[in-house]
C-alpha positions as CSV (number, residue, x, y, z in Angstrom):
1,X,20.5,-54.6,-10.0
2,X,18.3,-51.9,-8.7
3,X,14.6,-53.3,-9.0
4,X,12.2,-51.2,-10.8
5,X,8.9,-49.6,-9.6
6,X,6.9,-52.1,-11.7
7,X,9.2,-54.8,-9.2
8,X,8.5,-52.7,-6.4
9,X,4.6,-52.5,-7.1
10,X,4.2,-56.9,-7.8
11,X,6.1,-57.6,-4.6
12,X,3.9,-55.1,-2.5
13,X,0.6,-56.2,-4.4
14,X,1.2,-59.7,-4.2
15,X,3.0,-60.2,-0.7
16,X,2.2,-57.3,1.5
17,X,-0.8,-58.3,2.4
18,X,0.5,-61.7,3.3
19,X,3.3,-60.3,4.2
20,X,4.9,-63.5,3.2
21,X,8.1,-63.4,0.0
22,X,7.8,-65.9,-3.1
23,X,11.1,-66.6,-4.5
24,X,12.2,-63.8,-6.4
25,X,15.3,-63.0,-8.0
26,X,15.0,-59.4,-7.5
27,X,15.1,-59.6,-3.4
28,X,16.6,-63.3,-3.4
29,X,20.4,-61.8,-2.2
30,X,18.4,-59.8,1.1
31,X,16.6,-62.7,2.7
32,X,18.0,-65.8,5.1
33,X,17.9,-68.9,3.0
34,X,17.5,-71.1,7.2
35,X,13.9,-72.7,5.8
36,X,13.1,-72.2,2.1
37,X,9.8,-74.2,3.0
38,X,9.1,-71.6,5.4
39,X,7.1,-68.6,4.6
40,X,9.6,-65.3,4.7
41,X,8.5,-62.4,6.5
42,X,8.8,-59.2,5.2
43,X,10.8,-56.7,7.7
44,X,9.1,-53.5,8.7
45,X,12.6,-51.9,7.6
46,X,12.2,-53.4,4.0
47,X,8.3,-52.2,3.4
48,X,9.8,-49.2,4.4
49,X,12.6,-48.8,2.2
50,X,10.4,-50.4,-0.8
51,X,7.5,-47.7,0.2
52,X,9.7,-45.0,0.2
53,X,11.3,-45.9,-3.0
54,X,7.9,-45.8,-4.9
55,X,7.0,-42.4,-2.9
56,X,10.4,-40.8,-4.2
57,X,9.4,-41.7,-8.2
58,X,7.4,-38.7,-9.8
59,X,3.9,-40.0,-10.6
60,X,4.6,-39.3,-14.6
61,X,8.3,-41.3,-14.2
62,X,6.0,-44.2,-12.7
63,X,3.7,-44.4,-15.3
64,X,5.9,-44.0,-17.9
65,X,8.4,-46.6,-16.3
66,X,5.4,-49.2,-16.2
67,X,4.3,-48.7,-19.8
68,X,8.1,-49.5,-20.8
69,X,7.9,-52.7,-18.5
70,X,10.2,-51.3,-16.5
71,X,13.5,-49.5,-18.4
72,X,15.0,-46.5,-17.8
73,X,13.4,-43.3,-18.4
74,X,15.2,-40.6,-20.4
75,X,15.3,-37.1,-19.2
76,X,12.8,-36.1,-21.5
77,X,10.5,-38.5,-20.3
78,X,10.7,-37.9,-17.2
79,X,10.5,-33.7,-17.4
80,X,6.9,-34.3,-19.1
81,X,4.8,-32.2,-16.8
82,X,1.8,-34.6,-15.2
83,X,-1.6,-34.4,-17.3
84,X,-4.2,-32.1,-16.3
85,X,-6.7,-33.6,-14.2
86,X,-9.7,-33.4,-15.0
87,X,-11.7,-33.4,-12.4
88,X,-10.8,-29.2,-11.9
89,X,-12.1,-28.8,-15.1
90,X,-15.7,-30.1,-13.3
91,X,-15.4,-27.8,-10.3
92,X,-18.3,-24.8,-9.7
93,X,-17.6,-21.1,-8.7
94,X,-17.8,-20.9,-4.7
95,X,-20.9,-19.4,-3.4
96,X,-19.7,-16.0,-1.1
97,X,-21.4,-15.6,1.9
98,X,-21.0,-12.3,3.6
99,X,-21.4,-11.9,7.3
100,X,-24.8,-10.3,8.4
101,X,-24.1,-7.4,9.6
102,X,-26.7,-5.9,12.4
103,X,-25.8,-2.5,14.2
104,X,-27.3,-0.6,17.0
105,X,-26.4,1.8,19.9
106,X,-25.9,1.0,23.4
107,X,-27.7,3.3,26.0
108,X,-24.8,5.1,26.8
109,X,-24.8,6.1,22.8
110,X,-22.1,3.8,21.3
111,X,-22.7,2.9,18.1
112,X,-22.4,-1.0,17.7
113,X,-22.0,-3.7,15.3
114,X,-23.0,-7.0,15.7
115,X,-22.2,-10.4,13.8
116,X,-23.7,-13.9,15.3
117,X,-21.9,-16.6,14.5
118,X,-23.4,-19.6,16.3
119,X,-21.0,-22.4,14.8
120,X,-18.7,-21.9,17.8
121,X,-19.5,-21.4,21.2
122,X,-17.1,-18.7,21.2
123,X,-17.5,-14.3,21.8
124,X,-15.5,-11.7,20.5
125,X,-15.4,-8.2,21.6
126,X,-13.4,-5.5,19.8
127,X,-14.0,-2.1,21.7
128,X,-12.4,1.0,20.4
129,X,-11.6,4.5,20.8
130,X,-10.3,7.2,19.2
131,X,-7.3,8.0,21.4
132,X,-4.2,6.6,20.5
133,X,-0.3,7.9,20.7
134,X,-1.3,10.6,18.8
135,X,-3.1,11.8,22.1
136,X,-0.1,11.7,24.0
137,X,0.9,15.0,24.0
138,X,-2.8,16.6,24.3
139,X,-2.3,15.3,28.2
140,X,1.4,16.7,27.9
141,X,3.3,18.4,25.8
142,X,6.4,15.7,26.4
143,X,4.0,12.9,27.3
144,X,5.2,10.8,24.3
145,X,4.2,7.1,25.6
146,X,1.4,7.9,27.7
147,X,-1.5,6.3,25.7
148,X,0.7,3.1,25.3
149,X,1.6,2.9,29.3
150,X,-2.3,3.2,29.6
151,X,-2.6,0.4,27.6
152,X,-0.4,-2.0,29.5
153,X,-1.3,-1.3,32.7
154,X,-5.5,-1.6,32.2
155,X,-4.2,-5.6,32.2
156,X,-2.2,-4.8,35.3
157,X,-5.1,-4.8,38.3
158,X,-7.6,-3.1,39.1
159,X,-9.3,-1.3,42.6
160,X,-10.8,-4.2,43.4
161,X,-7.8,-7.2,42.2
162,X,-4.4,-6.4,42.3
163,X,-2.4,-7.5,39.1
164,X,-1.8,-11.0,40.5
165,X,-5.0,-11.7,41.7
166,X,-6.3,-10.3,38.1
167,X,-4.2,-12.3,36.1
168,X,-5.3,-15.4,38.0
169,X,-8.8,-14.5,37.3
170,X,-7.6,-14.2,33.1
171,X,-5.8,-17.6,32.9
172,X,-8.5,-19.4,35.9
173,X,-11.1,-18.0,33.2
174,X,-9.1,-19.0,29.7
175,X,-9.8,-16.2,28.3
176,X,-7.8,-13.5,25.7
177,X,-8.1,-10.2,27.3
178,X,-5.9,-7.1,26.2
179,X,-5.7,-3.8,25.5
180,X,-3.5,-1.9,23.2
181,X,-2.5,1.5,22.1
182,X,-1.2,2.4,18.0
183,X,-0.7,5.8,16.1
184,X,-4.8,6.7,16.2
185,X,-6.7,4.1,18.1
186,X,-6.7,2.6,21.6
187,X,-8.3,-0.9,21.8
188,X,-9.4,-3.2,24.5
189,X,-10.4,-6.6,23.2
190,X,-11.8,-9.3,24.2
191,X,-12.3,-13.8,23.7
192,X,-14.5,-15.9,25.7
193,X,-16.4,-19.2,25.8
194,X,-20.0,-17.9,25.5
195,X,-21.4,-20.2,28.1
196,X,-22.5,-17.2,31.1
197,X,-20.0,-19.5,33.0
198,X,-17.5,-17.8,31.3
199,X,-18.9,-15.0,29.6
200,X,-20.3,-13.3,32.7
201,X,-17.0,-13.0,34.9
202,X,-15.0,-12.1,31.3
203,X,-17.2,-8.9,31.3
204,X,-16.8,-8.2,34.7
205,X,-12.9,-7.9,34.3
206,X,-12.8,-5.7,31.3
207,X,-15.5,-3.7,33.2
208,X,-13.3,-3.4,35.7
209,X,-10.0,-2.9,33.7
210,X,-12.3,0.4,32.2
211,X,-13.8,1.4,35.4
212,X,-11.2,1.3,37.7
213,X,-7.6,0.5,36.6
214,X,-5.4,0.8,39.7
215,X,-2.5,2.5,38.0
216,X,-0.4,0.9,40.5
217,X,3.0,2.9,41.4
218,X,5.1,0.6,41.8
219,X,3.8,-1.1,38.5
220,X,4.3,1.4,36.9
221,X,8.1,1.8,38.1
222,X,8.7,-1.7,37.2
223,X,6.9,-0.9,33.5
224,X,9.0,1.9,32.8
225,X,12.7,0.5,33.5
226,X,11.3,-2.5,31.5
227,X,10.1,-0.1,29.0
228,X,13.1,1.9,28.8
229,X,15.8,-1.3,28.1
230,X,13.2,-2.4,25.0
231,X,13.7,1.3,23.5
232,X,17.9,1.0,24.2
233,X,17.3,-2.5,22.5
234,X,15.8,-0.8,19.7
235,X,18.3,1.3,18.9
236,X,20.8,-1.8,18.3
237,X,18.0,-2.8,15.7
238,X,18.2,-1.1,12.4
239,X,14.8,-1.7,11.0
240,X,13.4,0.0,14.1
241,X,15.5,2.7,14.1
242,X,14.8,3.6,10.1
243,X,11.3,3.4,11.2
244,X,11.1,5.7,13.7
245,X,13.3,8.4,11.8
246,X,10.7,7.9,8.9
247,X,7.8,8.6,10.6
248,X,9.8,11.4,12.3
249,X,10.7,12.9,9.4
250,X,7.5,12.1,6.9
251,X,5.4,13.5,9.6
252,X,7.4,16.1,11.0
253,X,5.4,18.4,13.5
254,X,2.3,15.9,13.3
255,X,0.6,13.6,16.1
256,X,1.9,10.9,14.2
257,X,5.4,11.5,14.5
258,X,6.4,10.2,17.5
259,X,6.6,6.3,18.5
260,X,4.0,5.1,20.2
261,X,6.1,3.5,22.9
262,X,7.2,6.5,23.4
263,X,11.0,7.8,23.8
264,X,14.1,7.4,26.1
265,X,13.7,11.3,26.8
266,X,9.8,11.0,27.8
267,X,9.0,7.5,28.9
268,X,11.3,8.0,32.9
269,X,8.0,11.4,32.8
270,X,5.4,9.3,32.7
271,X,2.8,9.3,36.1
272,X,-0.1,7.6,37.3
273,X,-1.5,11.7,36.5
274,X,-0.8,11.2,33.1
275,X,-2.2,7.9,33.0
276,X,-5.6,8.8,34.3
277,X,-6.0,11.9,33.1
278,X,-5.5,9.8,29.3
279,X,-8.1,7.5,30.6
280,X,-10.4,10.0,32.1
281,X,-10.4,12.2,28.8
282,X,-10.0,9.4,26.1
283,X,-11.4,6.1,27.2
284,X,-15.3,7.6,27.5
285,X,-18.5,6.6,25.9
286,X,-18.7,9.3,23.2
287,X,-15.2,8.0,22.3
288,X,-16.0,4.8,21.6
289,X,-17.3,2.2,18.8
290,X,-17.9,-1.8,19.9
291,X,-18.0,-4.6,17.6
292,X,-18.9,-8.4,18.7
293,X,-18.9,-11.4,16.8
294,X,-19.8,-15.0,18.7
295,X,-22.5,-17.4,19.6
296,X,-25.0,-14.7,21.0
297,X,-28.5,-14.0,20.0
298,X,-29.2,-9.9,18.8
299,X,-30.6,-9.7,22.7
300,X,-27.9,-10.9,24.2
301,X,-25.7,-8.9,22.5
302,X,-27.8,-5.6,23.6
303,X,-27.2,-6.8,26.9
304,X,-23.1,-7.3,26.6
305,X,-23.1,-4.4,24.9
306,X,-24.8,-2.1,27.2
307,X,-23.3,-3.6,30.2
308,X,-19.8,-3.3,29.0
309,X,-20.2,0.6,27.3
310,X,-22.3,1.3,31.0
311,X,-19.1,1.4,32.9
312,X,-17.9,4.5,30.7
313,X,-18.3,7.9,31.3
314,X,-20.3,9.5,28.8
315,X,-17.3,12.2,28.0
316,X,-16.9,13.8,24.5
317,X,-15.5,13.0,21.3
318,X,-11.9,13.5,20.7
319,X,-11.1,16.3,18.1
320,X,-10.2,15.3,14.6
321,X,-6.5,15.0,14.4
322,X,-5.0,17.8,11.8
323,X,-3.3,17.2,8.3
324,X,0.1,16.2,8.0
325,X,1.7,18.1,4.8
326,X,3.7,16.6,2.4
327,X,7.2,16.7,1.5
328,X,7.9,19.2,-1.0
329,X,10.8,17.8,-2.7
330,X,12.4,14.9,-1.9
331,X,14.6,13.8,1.0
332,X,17.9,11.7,1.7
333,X,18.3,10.5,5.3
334,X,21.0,8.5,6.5
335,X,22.0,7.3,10.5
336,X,25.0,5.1,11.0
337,X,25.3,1.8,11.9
338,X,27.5,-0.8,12.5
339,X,26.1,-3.6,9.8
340,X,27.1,-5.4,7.1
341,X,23.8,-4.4,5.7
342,X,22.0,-1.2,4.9
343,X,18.5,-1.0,6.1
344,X,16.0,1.2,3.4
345,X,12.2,2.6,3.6
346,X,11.2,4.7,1.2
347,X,7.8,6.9,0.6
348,X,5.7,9.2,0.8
349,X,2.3,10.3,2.4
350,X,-0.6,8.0,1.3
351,X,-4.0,8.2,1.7
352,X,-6.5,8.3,4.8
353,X,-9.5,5.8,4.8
354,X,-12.8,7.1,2.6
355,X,-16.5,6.6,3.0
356,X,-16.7,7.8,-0.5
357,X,-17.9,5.4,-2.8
358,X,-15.5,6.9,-5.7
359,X,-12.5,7.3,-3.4
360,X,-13.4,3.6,-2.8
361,X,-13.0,2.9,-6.0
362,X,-9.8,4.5,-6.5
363,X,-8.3,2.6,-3.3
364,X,-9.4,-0.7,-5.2
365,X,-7.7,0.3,-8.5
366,X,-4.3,1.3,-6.8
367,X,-4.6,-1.9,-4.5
368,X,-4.6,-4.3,-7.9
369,X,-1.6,-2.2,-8.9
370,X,0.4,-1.6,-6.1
371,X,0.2,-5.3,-5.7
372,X,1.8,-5.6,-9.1
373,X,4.3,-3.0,-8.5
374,X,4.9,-3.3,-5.1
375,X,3.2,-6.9,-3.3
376,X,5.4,-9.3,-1.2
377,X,5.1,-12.2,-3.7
378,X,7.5,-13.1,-6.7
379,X,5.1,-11.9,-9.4
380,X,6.2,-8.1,-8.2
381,X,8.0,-6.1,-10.1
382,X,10.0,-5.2,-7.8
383,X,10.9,-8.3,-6.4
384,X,11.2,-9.4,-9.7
385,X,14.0,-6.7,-10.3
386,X,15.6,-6.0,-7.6
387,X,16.1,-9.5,-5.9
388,X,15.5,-12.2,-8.3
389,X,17.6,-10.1,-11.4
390,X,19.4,-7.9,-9.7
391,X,20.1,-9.8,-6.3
392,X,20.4,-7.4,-4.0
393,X,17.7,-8.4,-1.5
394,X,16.1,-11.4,-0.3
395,X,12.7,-9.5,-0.3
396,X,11.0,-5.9,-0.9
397,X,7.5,-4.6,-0.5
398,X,5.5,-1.9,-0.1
399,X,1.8,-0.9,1.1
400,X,-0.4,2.1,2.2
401,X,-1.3,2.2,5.6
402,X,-4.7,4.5,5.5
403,X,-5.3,6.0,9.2
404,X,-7.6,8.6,10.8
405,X,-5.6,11.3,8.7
406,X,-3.3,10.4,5.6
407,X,-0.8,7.5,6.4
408,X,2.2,6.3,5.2
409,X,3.0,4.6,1.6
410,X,6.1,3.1,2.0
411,X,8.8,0.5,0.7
412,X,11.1,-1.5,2.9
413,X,14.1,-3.9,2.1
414,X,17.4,-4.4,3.5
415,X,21.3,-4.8,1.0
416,X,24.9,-5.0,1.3
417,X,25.6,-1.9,2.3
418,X,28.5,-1.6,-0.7
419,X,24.9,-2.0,-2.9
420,X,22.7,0.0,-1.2
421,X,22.6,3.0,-4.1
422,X,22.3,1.1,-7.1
423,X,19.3,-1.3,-5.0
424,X,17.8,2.4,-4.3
425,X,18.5,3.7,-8.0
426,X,17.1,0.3,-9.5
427,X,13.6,0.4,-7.2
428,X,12.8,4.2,-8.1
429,X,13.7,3.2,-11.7
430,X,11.2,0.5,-11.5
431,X,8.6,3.0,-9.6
432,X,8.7,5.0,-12.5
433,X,9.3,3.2,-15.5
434,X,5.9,1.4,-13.8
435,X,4.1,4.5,-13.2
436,X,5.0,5.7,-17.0
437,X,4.5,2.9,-19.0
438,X,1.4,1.2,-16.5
439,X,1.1,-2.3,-15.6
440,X,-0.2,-4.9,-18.4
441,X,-3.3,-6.1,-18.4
442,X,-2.4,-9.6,-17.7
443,X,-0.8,-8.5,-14.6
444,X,-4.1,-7.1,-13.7
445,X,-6.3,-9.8,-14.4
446,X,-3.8,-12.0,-12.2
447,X,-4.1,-10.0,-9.5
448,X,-7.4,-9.2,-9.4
449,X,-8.2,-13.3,-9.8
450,X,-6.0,-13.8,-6.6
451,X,-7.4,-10.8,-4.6
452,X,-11.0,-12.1,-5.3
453,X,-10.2,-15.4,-4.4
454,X,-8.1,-14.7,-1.0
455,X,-10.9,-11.9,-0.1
456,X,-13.5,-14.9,1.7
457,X,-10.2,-15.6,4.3
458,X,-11.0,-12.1,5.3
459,X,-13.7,-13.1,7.3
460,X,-12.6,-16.9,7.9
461,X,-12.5,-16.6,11.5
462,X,-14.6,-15.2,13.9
463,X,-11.4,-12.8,14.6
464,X,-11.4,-12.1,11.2
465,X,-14.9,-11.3,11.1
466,X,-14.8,-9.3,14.4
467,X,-11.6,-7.3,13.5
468,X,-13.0,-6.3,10.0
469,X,-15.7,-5.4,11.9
470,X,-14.0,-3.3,14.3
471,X,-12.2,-1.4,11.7
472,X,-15.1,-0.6,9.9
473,X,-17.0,0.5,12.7
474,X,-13.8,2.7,14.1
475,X,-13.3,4.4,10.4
476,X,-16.8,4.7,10.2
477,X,-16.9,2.9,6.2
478,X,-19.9,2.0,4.5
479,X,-21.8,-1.3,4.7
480,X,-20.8,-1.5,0.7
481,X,-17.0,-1.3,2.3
482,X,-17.4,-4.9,2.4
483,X,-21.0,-5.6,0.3
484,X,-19.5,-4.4,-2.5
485,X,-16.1,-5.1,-2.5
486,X,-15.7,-7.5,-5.2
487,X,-17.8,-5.4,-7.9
488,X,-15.5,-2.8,-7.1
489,X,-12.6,-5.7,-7.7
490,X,-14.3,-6.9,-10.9
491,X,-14.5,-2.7,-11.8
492,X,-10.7,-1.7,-12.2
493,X,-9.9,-1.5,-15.4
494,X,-6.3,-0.8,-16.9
495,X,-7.3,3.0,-17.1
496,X,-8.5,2.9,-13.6
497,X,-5.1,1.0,-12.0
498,X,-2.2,3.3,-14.2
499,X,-4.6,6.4,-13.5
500,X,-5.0,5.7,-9.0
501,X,-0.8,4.8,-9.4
502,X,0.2,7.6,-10.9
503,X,-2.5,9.8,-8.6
504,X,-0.9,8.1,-5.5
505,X,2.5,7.6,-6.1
506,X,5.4,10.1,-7.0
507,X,8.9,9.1,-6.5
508,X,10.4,12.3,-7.3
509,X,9.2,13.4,-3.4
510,X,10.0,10.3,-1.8
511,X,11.6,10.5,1.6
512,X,14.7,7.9,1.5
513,X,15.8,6.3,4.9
514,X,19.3,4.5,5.4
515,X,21.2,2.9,8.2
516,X,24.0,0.7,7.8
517,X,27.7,1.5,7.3
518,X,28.4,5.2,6.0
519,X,31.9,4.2,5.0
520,X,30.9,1.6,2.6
521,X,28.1,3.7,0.9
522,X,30.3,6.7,0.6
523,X,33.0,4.2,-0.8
524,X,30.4,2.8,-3.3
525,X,29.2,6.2,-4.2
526,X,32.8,7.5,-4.9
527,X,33.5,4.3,-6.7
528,X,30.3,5.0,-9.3
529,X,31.2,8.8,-9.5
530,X,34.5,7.8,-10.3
531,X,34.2,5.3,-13.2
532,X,31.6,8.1,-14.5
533,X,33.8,10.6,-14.9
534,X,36.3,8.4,-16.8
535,X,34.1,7.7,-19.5
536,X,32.6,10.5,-20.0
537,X,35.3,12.9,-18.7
538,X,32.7,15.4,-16.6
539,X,32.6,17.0,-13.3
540,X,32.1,15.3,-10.3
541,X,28.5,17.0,-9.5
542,X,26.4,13.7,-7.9
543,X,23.6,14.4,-10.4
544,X,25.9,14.5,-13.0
545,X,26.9,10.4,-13.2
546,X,22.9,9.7,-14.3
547,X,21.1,10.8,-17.5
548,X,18.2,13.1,-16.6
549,X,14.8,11.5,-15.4
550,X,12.1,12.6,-18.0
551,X,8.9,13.3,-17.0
552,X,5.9,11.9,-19.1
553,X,5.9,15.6,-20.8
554,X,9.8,15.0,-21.9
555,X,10.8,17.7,-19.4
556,X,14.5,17.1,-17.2
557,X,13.2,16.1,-13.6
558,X,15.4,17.2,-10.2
559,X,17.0,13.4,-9.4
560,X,16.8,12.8,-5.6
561,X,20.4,11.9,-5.4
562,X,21.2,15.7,-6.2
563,X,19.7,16.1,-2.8
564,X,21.6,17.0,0.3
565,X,22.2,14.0,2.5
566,X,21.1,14.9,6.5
567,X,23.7,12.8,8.6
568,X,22.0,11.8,11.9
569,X,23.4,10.2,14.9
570,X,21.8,7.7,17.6
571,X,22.7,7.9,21.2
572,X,24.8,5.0,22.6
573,X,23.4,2.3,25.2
574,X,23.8,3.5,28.5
């Protein structure tokens, strides 16, 4: 007979602790019977099996099971949910502290921002400037890549330590030093112990990585046949490749086109010219914003700062980068590939980061319902419909990605490729049935409870802190950016949320990205087309197997599957 948990619980209470056995019946069959007048000893493999016997009960099936002295529990018993406890009913609102936020400008006239944080002996340093791959081809015309080359080899040596005398110097140190280059900002960052042990020979390298970067040749060699197998690698990864033709094709003639990495055809071009002509031009002092976050006081952090912006030459501002234009209509691409699954983005242009303090309201309100419509958890609607009802993906999202200029809102997810179409059909369905009927406002209130309370992890960290810093200080946002962020939270209203959506979001001129097999989509698509003309005996026209889309005025809307589908190709591994 299987001993209860009351059982379990008596023999634990009462001989445990003196880890001696009275004669039970209940345990009687597993112990020696060589000395009855001896004390038994339980066995470290008993306790264990008895512990984790109790630990494998639910804590409602135990206390029910002990109020019954020990009987079975029925199933409805034992799926009681456990009662609430009441000590959350006793717990007090959070007090939000905000960082304190101090700013000033170096002598070289860099405009700073400055957190202390003396918890942790610890310094972070976020310097950047406006010169990322979107640069590339002001230095030269095919120079797609340069900025990012730059950006690897400022960690590779410099005049004064060659790269493995440099890296010694990093890992000798402990510190996190790199530098990295994305579609409109070039960054060179910085961690350090703040002890001037530390903190002073930290500077000295990233002044030096700044100053003078060797731009080695043969480094560079090495850097570009490495380069060059990652890109042929990428092309055996479909979620790269659909990335890169979406950008391509969302931003067309644009800076932000091109890969940042750059491409097979331009990357074998690139020279230590290139390189410090970028650097030269780009990484100046009129360029550039700092932030620092650490264990410093406001004078030592006029000293980093000036010391590190000193090395710079004062230069000029880059340009602003021009508009990309939208997409007039929408736009079907699809590139082959050998998969069992097709990989999708779809989208369109988004926005570009405001200082406004009505544009940031607007961002809010289409945050709170883009989460709703569009956020990576299960509450989505579309992960709602499209995996958990429809099953067709293990997970779909979608975000705006503000830059410089207007950035990308986009949706990803991977399917079979035989359900690939009705996994697009059933996400733009749920775009729009979304943007026409509007989220409810319990949705709202849900997600603006869990945006409020994840906000304080924003600045958790002093990364977090310095990065927020950083971004603010590079996008040149408001103080009230942050200050105000949750009034704007507790602002959006249902009005607000279905009013930003349907301002930000229109599906009828979304650009559609596929790769995966060709045959099974045109197979699936044939299939569909098929069956439709059976029952309802029409003509085979692609827009024709759908009802019309209506538009919120009851007019007929052009579908985007009536769209020509552009075939493209990828070139083979060499």
């Amino acid at each position: 007979m299987r001993p209860t948990h009351a059982q379990h619980k008596l023999l634990l209470t009462s001989n445990f602790m003196t880890n001696t056995f009275a004669t039970s019946p209940v345990i009687q069959a597993n112990t020696t019977t060589a000395n009855p007048t001896q004390p038994r000893r339980l066995s470290v493999l008993l306790v264990s099996l008895l512990m984790s016997s109790v630990a494998a009960l639910p804590l409602s099936a135990q206390a029910m099971e002990e109020s019954r002295g020990g009987s079975e529990l029925t199933a409805e018993e034992a799926a009681k949910p456990l009662p609430k406890l009441s000590s959350l009913e006793q717990t007090e609102e959070l007090t939000l502290t905000l960082p304190d936020i101090q700013k000033f400008t170096t002598a070289s006239g860099v405009p700073v921002v400055f957190v202390a944080t003396p918890t942790l002996p610890i310094v972070d340093v976020d310097l950047r400037f406006n010169a990322g791959s979107a640069r590339d081809a002001d230095i030269r015309a095919d120079g797609f890549g340069i900025a990012s080359m730059t950006a690897t080899m400022l960690e590779q040596g410099s005049k004064d330590l060659n790269e493995d005398e440099f890296t010694r110097a990093v890992e000798t140190l402990g510190i996190e030093l790199s530098s990295s280059a994305y579609k409109d900002m070039f960054i060179v960052s910085l961690r350090s112990l703040s002890d001037e042990a530390h903190l002073t020979p930290a500077l000295s390298l990233v002044e030096q990585m700044l100053a003078s970067p060797s731009f080695d040749a043969a480094t560079l060699a090495r850097n570009k046949a490495r380069l060059l197998v990652g890109l042929q690698q990428q092309q055996q990864d479909p979620g790269s490749i659909a990335a890169i033709a979406f950008s391509e094709n969302l931003f067309g003639n644009h800076p932000y086109a091109h890969p940042s990495s750059g491409t097979l055809e331009t990357v074998p071009s690139l020279t230590q010219t290139d390189l410090q002509q970028f650097k030269d031009r780009y990484l100046v002092a009129k360029n550039a914003t700092l932030a620092i976050t650490g264990d410093l006081t406001l004078t030592e952090a006029k000293k980093l700062a000036d010391s590190l912006t000193g090395v710079l030459p004062k230069g000029s501002a880059a340009p602003k980068l021009p508009e990309p234009k939208e997409l007039t209509t929408s736009k079907r691409i699809h590139i082959p590939f050998d998969s069992t699954q097709t990989t999708i983005i779809m989208g369109q242009l988004g926005d570009k980061h405001a200082q406004d303090v009505r544009e940031l309201q607007s961002r809010t309100n289409f945050a709170v319902g883009n989460d709703v419509l569009a956020g990576g958890d299960f509450n989505a609607r579309l992960m709602t419909e499209v995996r958990k009802n429809l099953g067709y993906t293990y997970g779909i999202s979608g975000g705006m990605s503000p830059m410089q200029t207007r950035g990308p809102y986009q949706i990803s997810f991977s399917t079979r490729n035989d359900k690939a179409e009705a996994a697009i059909d059933a996400t733009l369905k749920t775009v729009k049935q979304t943007l026409d009927e509007g989220i409810s406002n319990e949705e709202m209130v849900l997600t603006k409870d869990s945006i409020k309370n994840s906000f304080p992890m924003s600045f958790a960290s002093n990364a977090g802190i310095n990065g927020l810093m950083g971004m603010m200080n590079f996008y040149q946002l408001p103080d009230s950016y942050l200050s105000d962020y949750l009034t704007r939270v507790d602002k959006v209203d249902l009005a607000g949320v279905n009013t930003a959506l349907r301002q930000k979001i229109n599906p009828d001129k979304f650009l559609i990205v596929t790769v995966g097999d060709q045959t099974a989509l045109d197979s699936n698509h044939s299939n569909q087309a098929t069956n439709a003309d059976k029952a309802a005996n029409i003509n085979t026209d692609p827009a024709a197997d759908k009802p019309p889309v209506l538009d919120k005025e009851g007019v007929a809307s052009k579908d985007s599957s009536s769209n020509i589908t552009e075939k493209r190709t990828i070139k083979p591994v060499q």
